[in-house]
C-alpha positions as CSV (number, residue, x, y, z in Angstrom):
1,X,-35.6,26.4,35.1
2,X,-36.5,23.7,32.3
3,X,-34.4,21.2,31.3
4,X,-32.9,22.7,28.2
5,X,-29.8,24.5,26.5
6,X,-30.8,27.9,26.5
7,X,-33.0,29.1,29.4
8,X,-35.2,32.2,28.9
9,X,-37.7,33.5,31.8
10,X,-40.8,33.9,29.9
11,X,-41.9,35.8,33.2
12,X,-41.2,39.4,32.0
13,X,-41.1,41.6,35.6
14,X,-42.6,44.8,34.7
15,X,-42.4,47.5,37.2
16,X,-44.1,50.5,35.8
17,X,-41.2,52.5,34.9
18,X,-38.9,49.7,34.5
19,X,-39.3,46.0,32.4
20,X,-36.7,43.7,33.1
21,X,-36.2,40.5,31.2
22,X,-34.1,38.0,33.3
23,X,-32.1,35.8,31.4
24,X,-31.6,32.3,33.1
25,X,-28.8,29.0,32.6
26,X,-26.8,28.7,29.6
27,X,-24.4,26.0,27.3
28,X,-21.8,28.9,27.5
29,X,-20.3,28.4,31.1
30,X,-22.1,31.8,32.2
31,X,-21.3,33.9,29.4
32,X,-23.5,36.7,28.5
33,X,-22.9,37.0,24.9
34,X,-24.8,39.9,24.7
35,X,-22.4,42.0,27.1
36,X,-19.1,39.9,26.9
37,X,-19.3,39.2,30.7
38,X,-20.2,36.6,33.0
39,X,-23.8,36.1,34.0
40,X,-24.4,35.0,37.9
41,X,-28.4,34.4,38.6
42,X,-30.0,35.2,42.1
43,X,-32.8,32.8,42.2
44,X,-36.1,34.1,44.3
45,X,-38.2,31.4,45.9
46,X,-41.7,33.2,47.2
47,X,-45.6,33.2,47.2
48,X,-46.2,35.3,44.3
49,X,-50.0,34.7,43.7
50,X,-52.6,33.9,46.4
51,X,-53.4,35.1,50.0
52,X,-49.9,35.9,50.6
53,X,-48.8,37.3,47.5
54,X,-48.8,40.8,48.6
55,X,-45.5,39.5,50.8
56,X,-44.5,37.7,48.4
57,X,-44.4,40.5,45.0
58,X,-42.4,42.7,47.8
59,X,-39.6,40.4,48.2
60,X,-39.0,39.6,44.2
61,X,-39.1,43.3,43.9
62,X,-36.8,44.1,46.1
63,X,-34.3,41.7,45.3
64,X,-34.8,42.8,41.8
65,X,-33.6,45.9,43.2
66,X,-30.5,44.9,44.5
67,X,-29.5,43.0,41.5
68,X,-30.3,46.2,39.2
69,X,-27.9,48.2,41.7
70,X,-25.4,45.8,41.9
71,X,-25.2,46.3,37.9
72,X,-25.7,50.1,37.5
73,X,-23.1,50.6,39.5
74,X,-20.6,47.7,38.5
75,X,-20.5,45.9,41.9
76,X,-18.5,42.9,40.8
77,X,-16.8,43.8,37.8
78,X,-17.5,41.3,34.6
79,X,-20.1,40.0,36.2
80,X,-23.9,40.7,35.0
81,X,-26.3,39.6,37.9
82,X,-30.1,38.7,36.7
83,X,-33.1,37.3,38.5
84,X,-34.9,34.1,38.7
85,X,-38.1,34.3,40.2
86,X,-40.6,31.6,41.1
87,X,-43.9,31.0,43.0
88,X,-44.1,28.9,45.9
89,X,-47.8,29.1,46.4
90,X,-46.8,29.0,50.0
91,X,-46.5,25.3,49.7
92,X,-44.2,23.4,50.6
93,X,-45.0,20.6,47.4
94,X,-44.4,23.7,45.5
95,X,-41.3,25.0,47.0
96,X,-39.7,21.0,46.8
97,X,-40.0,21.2,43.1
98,X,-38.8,24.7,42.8
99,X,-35.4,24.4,44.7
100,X,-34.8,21.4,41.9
101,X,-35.7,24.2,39.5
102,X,-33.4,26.4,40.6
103,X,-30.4,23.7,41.7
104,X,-30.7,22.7,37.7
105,X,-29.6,26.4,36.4
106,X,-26.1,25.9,37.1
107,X,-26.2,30.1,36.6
108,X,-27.3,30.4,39.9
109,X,-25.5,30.7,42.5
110,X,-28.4,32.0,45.3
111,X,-31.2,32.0,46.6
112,X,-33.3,34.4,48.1
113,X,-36.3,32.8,50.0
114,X,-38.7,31.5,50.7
115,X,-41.2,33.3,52.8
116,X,-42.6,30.7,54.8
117,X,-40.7,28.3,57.2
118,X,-42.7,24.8,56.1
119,X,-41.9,25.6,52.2
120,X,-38.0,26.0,53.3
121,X,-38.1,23.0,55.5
122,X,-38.9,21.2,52.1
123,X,-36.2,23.2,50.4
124,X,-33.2,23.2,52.6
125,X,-31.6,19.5,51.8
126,X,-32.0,20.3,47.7
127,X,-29.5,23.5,48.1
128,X,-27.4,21.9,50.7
129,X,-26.7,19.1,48.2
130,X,-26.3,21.2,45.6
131,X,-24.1,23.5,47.6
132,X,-26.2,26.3,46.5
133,X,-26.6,29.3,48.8
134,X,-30.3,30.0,50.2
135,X,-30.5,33.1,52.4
136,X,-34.6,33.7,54.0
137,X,-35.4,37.1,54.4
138,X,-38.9,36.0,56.9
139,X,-38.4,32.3,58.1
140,X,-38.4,32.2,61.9
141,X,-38.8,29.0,62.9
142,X,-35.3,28.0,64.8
143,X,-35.3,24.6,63.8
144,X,-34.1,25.5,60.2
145,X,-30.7,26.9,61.6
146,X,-30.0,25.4,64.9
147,X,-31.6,21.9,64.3
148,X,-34.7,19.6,65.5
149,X,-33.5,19.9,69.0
150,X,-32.6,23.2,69.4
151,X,-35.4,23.6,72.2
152,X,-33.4,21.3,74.5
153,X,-30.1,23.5,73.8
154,X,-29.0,21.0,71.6
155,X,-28.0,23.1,68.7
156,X,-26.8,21.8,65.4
157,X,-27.0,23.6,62.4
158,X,-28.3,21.0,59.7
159,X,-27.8,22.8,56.5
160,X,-24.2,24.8,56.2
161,X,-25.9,26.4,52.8
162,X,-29.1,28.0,55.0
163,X,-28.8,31.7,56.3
164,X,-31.3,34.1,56.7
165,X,-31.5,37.8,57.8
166,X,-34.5,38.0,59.5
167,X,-34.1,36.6,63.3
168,X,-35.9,33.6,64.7
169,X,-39.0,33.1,66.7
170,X,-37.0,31.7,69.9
171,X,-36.8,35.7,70.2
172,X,-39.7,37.3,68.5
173,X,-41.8,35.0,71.0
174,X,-40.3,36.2,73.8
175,X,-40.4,39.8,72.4
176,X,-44.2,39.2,72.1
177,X,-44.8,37.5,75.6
178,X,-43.1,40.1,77.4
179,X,-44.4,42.6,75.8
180,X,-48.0,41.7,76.0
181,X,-47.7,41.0,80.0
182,X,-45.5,43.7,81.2
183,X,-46.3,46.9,78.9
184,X,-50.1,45.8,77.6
185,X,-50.7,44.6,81.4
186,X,-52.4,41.3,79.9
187,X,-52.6,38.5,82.4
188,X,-55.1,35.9,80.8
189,X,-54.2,35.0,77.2
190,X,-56.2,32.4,74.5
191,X,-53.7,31.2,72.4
192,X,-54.3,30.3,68.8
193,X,-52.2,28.8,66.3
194,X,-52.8,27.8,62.7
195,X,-50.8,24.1,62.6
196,X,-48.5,25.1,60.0
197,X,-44.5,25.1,60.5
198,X,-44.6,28.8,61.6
199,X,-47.4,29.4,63.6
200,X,-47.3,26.6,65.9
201,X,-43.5,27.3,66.9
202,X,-44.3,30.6,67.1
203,X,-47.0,30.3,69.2
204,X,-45.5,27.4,71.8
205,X,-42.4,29.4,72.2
206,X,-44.8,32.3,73.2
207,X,-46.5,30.6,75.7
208,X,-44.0,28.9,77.4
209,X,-42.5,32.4,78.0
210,X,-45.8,34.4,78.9
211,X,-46.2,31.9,81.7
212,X,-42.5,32.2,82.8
213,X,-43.6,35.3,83.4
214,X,-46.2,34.3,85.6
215,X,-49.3,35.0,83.4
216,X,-51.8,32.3,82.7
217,X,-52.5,30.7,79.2
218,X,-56.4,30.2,79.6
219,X,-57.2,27.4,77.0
220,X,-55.7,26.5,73.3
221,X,-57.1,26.2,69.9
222,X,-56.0,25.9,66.8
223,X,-57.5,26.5,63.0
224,X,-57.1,25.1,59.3
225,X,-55.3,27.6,56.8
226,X,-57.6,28.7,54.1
227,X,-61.1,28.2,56.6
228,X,-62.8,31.3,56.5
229,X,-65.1,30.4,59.8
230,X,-63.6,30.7,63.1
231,X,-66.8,31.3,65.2
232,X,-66.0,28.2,67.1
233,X,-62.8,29.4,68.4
234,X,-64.4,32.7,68.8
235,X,-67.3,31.4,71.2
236,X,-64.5,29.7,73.0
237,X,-62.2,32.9,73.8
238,X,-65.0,34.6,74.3
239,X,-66.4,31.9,77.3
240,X,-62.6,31.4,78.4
241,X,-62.3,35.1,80.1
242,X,-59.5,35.5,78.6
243,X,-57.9,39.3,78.2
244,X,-56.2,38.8,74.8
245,X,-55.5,36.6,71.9
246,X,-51.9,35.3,70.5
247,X,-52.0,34.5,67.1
248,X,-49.5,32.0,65.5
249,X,-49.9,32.1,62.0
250,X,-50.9,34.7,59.1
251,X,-52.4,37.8,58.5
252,X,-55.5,36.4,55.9
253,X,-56.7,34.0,58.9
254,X,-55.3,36.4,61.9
255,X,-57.4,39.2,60.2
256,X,-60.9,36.8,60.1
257,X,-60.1,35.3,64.2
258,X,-59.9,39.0,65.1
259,X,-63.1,40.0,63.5
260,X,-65.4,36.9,64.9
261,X,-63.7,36.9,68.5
262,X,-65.0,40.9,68.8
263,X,-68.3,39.7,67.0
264,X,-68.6,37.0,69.8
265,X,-68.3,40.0,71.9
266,X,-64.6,39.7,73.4
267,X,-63.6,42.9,73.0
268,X,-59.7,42.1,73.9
269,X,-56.8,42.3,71.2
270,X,-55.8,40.0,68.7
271,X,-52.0,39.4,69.1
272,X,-49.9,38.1,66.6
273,X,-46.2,37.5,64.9
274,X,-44.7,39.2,61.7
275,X,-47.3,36.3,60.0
276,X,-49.8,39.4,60.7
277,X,-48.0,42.2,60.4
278,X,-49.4,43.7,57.1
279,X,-52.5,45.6,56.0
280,X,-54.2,43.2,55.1
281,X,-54.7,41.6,58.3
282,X,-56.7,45.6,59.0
283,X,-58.8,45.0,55.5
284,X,-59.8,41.1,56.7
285,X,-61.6,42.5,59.8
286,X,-65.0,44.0,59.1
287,X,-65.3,44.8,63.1
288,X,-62.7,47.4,63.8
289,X,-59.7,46.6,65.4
290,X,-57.9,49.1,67.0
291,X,-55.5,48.1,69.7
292,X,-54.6,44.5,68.1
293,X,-50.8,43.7,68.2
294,X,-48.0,42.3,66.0
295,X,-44.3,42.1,66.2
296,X,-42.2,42.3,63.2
297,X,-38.1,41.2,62.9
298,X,-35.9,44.4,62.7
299,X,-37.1,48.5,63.3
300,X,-39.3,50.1,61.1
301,X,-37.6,50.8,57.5
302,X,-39.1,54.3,57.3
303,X,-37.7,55.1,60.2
304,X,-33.6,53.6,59.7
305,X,-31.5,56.2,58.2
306,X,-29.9,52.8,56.4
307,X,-33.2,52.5,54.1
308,X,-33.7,56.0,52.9
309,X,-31.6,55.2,49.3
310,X,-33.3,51.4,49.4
311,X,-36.8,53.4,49.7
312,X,-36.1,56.1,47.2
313,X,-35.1,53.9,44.8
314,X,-37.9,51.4,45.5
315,X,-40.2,54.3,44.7
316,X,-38.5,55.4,41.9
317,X,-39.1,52.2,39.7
318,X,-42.3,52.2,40.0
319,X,-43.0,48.8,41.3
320,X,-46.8,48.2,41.5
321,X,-46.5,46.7,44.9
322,X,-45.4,48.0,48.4
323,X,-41.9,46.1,49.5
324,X,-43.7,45.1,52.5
325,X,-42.9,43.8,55.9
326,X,-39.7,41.9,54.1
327,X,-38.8,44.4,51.3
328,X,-35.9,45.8,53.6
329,X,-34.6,42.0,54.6
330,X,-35.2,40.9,50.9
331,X,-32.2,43.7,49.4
332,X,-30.2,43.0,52.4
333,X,-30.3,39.2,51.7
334,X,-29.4,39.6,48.2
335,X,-26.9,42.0,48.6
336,X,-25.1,39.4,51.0
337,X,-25.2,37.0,47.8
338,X,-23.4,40.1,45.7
339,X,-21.1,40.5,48.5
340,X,-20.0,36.7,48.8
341,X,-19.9,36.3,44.8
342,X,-17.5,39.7,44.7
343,X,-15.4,37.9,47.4
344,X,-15.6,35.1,45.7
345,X,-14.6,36.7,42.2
346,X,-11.9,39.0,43.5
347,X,-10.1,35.4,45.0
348,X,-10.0,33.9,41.9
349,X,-8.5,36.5,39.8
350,X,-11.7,38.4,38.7
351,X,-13.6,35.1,37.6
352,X,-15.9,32.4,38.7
353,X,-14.5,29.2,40.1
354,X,-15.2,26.1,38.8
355,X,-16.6,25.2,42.2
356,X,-18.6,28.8,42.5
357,X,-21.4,27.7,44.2
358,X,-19.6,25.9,47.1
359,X,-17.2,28.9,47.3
360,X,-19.9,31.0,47.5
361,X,-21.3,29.2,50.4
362,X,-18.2,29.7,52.2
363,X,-17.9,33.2,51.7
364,X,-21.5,33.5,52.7
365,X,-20.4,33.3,56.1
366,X,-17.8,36.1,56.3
367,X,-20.1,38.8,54.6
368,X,-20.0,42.0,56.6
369,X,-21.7,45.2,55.7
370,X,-23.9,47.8,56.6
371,X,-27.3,47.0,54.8
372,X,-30.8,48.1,54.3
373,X,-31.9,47.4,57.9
374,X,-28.9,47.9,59.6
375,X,-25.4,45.6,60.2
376,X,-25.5,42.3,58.2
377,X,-23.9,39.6,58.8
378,X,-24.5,35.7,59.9
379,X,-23.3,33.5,63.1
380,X,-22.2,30.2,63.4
381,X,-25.7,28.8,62.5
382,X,-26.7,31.1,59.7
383,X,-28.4,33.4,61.5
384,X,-28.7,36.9,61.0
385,X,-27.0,39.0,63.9
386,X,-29.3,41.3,64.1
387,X,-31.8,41.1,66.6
388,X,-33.9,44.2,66.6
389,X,-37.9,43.8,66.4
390,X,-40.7,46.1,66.7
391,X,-44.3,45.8,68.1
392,X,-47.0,47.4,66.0
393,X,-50.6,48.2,67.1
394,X,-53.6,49.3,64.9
395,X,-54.7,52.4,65.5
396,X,-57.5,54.8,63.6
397,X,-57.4,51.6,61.0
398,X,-53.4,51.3,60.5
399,X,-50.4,49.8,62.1
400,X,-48.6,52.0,63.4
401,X,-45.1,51.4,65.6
402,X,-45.2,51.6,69.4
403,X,-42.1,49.7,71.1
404,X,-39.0,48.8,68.9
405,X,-35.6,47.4,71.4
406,X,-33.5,44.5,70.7
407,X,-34.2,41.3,72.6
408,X,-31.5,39.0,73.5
409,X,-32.7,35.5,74.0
């Protein structure tokens, strides 16, 4: 973390039931002294204070998880794996200097994160120099795996250390588009994006499917993250016609567009991608909004037979917050690290490799195994396999689950 011989996290993640001091790089090759075994690190990259820390505390948490249950139960024997956990702020300035963080802890050997798809943009080239694993359990943004030009079906993956579990927005904008015009019967939609990374893919990809369909995208807008007054926009939707809103960008500003466009007397639904799916977006809106929409990568985790352990567990140490929209994704993308070090381990005569981090990688994309949130494993491009997603709608002042299928692009 800090440039010195013995690295302890000050941060001390206390869970209610649990404390858990993480232990970080040391002079001693890996060596936990303490245990006589080898200590591998899990590094978490993710907003763990501001608007978007309640995403953000669920993915930490649940990768903590993973990495206690890899240990109780002796998943890769001799090996002791602890957590490095940092805060991204959701910026990508932030998330720059904490992949050199994390690439100078020659302990770790993974990464789990970040949440949003700008902060790994600035992230990605640091691991992939480092040949240090980095496995996103929420970017969407398809650039990050299949390369600037992946809309012209050029495809060429630009980091061979980037994987993520959760899949990409080339689908979850479909998902959304047809969706919204063929089950909601919407024909006129306002779309909205907040210029960052995410939302703006999100929201073009969207578009250019909703009027493949044959709908008609009445007008554009776009707002600043971190404004609170969208009554602009609002008056604009509300003059437009338009029958619905799309979204792209994240629940604390999808939350405040919802309220002011019903204020401005549009009463149509709010729209939006897995950036809104959360309950906070419900608690941001003082106008009720029953009938808004979001799509979310994967099924619901309550409801996959996979997640009962992953949620009884969860429960049982006594985290103070939820796991989230990403909770499921977050264990599932740090067990794949578990699973590629064990690979890795059990090649090389039950140790680490000199080169562990590049072997690592490389094993990375032959993990197999029934996770949290279903099958797991990663294509040619780093993606996650798994296509399934799910559109939520508010109803009596909670989202609740109304269509789940997988999409195929």
């Amino acid at each position: 973390m800090r440039n010195r011989s013995l690295l302890v996290l000050t941060t001390v993640l206390t869970t209610g039931a649990l404390t858990l001091t993480a232990c970080g790089s040391r002079d001693d090759g890996g060596k936990d002294n303490s245990k006589g075994g080898t200590t591998v690190v899990i590094g978490v990259d993710a907003p763990l204070t501001g608007s978007l820390s309640a995403l953000g505390q669920g993915i930490k948490n649940s990768v903590d998880l993973a990495v206690q249950t890899a240990n109780k139960n002796k998943e890769v024997p001799g090996v002791t794996f602890k957590i490095e956990a940092l805060d991204d702020q959701a910026t990508p300035a932030t998330g720059k200097a904490n992949a050199t963080k994390l690439v100078g802890i020659k302990d770790v050997l993974g990464v789990v994160g970040p949440l949003n798809s700008g902060v790994s943009q600035s992230m990605q080239a640091d691991f992939d120099k480092a040949n240090l694993t980095q496995v996103s359990p929420a970017n969407t943004n398809p650039s990050l795996s299949k390369g600037d030009n992946w809309g012209k079906g050029d495809f060429k993956r630009p980091f061979k250390t980037y994987f993520r579990t959760a899949t990409t927005d080339v689908i979850q904008g479909k998902f959304a588009a047809n969706y919204l015009f063929k089950d909601a019967g919407k024909k006129k939609v306002f779309v909205v994006n907040d210029k960052q990374t995410y939302g703006a893919g999100l929201a073009a990809i969207f578009s250019d499917e909703f009027k493949r369909l044959g709908g008609t995208v009445v007008d554009t807008d776009s707002v600043t993250v971190k404004e609170t007054d969208f009554s602009s926009t609002a008056n604009k939707i509300k003059a437009s016609g338009a029958d619905s809103v799309y979204f792209g960008g994240q629940y604390p500003e999808g939350g405040l567009l919802s309220d002011q466009v019903k204020k401005a007397g549009a009463k149509i639904p709010t729209m939006g991608g897995d950036g809104i799916y959360d309950p906070e977006f419900i608690k941001a809106s003082g106008e009720a909004n029953d009938g808004d929409l979001a799509t979310s990568v994967g099924y619901p985790v309550e409801k996959l037979p996979t997640a009962k352990k992953f949620i009884e567990d969860y429960k049982a140490a006594g985290y103070k917050d939820p796991y989230a929209a990403y909770g499921g994704y977050s264990y599932d993308a740090a067990w794949s690290i578990i699973q590629a070090v064990k690979a890795v381990v059990a090649d090389n005569k039950g140790k680490l490799p000199e080169d562990a981090r590049a072997k690592v990688t490389e094993a990375m994309a032959k993990v197999s195994f029934e996770g949290v949130t279903g099958k797991v494993s990663f294509d040619e491009f780093g993606d996650t396999t798994n296509k399934q997603l799910t559109v939520y709608q508010v109803k009596n002042g909670a989202w609740v689950d109304v269509k789940s299928s997988t999409f195929e692009d």
